[in-house]
N, C-alpha and C positions, 0 to 999 in steps of 0.2 A: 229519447234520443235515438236516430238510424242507427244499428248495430253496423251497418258497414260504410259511417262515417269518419274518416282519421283524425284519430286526435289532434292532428296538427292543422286542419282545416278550421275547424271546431275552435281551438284557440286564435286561429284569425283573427274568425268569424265575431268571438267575445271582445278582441281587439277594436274590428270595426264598428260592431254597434255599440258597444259600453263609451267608443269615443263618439258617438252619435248624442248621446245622454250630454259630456260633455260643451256639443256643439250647439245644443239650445241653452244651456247653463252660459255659454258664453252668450247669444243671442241677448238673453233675459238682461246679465249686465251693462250689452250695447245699452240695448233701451230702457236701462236706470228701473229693473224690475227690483222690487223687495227681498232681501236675501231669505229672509224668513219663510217669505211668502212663496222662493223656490223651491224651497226643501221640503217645506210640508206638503205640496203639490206633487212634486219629486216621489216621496215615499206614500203618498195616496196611493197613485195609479202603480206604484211598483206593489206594494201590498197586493193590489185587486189583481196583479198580474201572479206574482205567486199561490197566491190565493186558488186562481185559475190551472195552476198547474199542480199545484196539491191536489186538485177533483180529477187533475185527467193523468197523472199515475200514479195516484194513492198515498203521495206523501201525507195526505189526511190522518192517515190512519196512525203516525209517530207522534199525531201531535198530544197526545196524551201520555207522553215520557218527557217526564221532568230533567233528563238531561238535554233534550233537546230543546227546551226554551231556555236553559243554562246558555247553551251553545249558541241559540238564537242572541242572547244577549250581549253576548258576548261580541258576534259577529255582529251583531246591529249597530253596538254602541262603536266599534271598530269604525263603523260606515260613519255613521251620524256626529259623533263626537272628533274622529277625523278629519272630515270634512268644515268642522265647526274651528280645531283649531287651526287648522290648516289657512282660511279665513283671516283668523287673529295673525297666525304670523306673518300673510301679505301686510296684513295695516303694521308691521315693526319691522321689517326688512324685504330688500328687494327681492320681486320675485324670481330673477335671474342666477339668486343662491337657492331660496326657499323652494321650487316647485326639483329642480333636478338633487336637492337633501332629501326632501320627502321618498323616492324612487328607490331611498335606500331600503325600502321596505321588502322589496324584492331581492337584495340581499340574504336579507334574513330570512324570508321564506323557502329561496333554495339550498339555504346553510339548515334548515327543517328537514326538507325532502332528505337530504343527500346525509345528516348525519342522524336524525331518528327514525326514517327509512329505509335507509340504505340505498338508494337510489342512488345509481351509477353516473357518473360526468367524467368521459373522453374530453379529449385534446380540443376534435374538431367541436364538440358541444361545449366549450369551455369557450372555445374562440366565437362562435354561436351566438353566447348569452352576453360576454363584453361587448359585441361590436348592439345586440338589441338595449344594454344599459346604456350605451355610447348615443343613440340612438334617442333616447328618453332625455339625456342630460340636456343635449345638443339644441334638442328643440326646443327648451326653457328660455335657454341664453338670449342674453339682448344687453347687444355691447355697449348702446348710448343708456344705460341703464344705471345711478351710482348705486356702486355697492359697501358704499358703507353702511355699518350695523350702528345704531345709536341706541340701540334697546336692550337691554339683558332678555327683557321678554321672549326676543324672538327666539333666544337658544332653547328656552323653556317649552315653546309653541310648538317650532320644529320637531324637537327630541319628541314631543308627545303626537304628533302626527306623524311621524315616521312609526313609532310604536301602535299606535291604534289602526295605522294601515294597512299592519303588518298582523293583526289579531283576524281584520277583513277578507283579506288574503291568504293569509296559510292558513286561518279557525278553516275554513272550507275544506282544508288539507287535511284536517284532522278528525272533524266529521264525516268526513267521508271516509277516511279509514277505518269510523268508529263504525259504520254503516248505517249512521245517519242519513236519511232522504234530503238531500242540498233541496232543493223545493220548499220544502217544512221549515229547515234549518232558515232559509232565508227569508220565507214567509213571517216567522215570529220577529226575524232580523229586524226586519222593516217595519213590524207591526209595531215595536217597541219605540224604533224611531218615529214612526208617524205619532204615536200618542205624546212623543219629546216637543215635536216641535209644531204639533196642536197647541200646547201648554204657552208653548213660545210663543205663538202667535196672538193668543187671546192678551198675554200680559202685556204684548208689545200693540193691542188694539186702541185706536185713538178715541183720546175722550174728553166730550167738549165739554167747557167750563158751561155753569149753570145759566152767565150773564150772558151766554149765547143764544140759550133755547129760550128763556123765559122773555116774553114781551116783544121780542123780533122781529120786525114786518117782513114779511117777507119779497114785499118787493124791494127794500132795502138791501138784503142778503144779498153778497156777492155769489154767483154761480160757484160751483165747484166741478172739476173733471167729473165724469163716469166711472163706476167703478172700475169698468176692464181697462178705463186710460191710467187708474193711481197705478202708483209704485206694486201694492201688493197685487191689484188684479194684473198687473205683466207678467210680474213674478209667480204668481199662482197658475196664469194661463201656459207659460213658457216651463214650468214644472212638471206639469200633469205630463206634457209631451216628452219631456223629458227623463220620466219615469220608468216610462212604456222601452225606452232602451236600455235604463239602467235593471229595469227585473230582464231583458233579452241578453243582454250585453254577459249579467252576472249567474245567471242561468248557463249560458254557452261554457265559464268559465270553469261551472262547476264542473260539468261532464267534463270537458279539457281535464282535468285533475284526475279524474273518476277513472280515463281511459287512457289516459298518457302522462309521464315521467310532470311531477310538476315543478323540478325544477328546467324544464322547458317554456311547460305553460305559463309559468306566472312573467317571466323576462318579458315573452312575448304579448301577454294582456298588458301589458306597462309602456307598450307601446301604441298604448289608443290615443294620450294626447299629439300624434299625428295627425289625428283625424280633424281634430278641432284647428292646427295649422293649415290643412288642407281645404276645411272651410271656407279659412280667413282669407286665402289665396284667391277661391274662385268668389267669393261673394262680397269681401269688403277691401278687395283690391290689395291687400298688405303684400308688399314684398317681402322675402325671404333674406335670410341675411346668408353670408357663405358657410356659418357655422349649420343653419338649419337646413339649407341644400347637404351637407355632408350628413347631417343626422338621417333624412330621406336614405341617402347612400348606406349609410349602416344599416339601416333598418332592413333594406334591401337583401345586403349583404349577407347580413344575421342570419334569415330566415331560407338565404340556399346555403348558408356550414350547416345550419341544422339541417335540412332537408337530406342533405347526403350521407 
C-alpha cells in the first residue's frame, strides 16, 4: 500500500469496491444464477487474487505459521459461513429486519478496537459512526415489505451471521495487531472457503437417472440450455467477477485497519451495500424510497464529522 495514502481514503476506497463484489452478486440473482455456483466462483478468483499479492509483498512467506491458517480460518469461515447463513435467514424473515441486524457486527468490532485496544472515540467520531450505521440500516429498509417473523429459525440465522461477520471483520483486527500479513491471513481465508464450497458444489451436481442415458435416441432428447445459460454457469460466470472486488474490496480494508483507528474503518466499510443501491438506481431503474435517500444523506454526512 502508498505509505502516503490516508487511511480514510483507503477505507472508502474498500467501501466502494467490496460494494462492487456485492453488485454482481446481486446481477447473478437478477438472472436466477446458482447461489452455489456464486460463491464458489466468488472465492476462486478472490483466492488467485490473494494469492497474487502474497508474491508481490511477501505475505508468502507467513504461510508456514500455524497460527496464521488458525486465523485464516477463522476469518474465512467468518466470510463463507456468514454469508451462508446470512442466506438462510432471508429464506425465514424479511429482509428489511435481517440485512440492517446483520450490520450489528460493526458494533461489536468497534466495541474490540475501543475496549481491547484502547482506541480513542470523541463526540464528533461518535456522531461519525451513528449517522454511517444510520446510513447502513436505512438502505435495507422497504416499507411495502411484511415483517412478520413466522420462523424461530431466523433468530438462530441472524444471531449467527451477525457473529460470523464479526469474526470477518474485526479477525482482521486482530491479525494485524498480531502482525500477521492481512494478504496471507486472507489468502488461507479464502482458500478454506473455496475448498467449502467446491465440496458444495460437486454434492449439489445433477445427476441423471440411468433410464435417461441408456437406449435414448437422440433425436428424441429434448434440447437443454448451454452450460453458460443454466443456473450454475451465471452463477459461476457472475462470481468469478465478483471475486476480483471481494479480494480489492477486502485487501483495501485491511491496510484501512493497518493504518487507521478501526473503529472508524469498519462503520465506514459497512457502508458498501450503497453501492449495490446505487447500482439499482442507474441500471434497473429502482426508485429509492425517502428512507434510502436519507440513508445517502447520512452516509454523506458521517464521512465529513469524521473527516474534521
Amino acid at each position: 500500500m502508498p505509505a502516503d495514502m490516508p487511511w480514510l481514503l483507503t477505507a472508502i476506497g474498500s467501501a466502494l469496491v467490496f460494494g462492487l463484489a456485492g453488485w454482481w452478486m446481486k446481477v447473478s440473482q437478477m438472472k436466477e444464477g446458482g447461489r452455489t455456483a456464486l460463491l464458489l466462483g466468488l472465492y476462486a478468483t478472490g483466492t488467485a487474487g490473494f494469492a497474487a499479492q502474497c508474491l508481490m509483498d511477501g505475505g508468502w512467506s507467513a504461510l508456514g505459521d500455524g497460527r496464521l491458517w488458525l486465523a485464516g480460518g477463522i476469518v474465512g469461515a467468518g466470510s463463507a459461513w456468514g454469508n451462508a447463513v446470512f442466506m438462510k435467514a432471508l429464506e425465514h424473515g424479511p429482509a428489511s429486519i435481517t440485512s440492517p441486524l446483520t450490520n450489528l457486527n460493526i458494533v461489536l468490532v468497534v466495541a474490540l478496537s475501543v475496549g481491547l485496544y484502547g482506541e480513542t472515540l470523541g463526540l464528533a467520531e461518535a456522531a461519525g459512526i451513528a449517522l454511517l450505521l444510520a446510513s447502513a440500516v436505512l438502505i435495507a429498509i422497504r416499507p411495502a415489505e411484511k415483517l412478520r417473523l413466522s420462523s424461530r429459525l431466523w433468530y438462530i440465522y441472524t444471531g449467527a451471521a451477525v457473529l460470523l461477520f464479526t469474526f470477518r471483520n474485526g479477525g482482521l483486527k486482530v491479525t494485524g495487531e498480531a502482525g500477521l500479513p492481512s494478504s496471507a491471513v486472507l489468502f488461507s481465508g479464502y482458500l478454506l472457503s473455496l475448498a467449502w464450497f467446491a465440496a458444495a458444489a460437486w454434492r449439489e451436481r445433477p445427476r441423471r437417472p440411468a433410464a435417461e442415458t441408456v437406449g435414448a435416441s437422440p433425436l428424441s432428447a429434448p434440447k437443454k440450455p448451454s452450460a453458460a445459460a443454466s443456473p450454475f454457469g451465471i452463477g459461476l460466470r457472475f462470481g468469478l467477477l465478483a471475486g476480483l472486488f471481494s479480494y480489492g474490496g477486502l485487501q483495501l480494508y485491511a491496510w484501512a485497519l493497518e493504518t487507521g483507528p478501526a473503529n472508524l474503518a469498519a462503520p465506514i466499510f459497512a457502508t458498501n451495500s450503497l453501492v449495490v443501491a446505487a447500482g439499482s438506481i442507474l441500471l434497473y431503474r429502482e426508485r429509492l424510497t425517502r428512507l434510502q435517500w436519507l440513508a445517502f444523506a447520512c452516509l454523506m454526512a458521517g464521512l465529513i464529522v469524521i473527516r474534521l
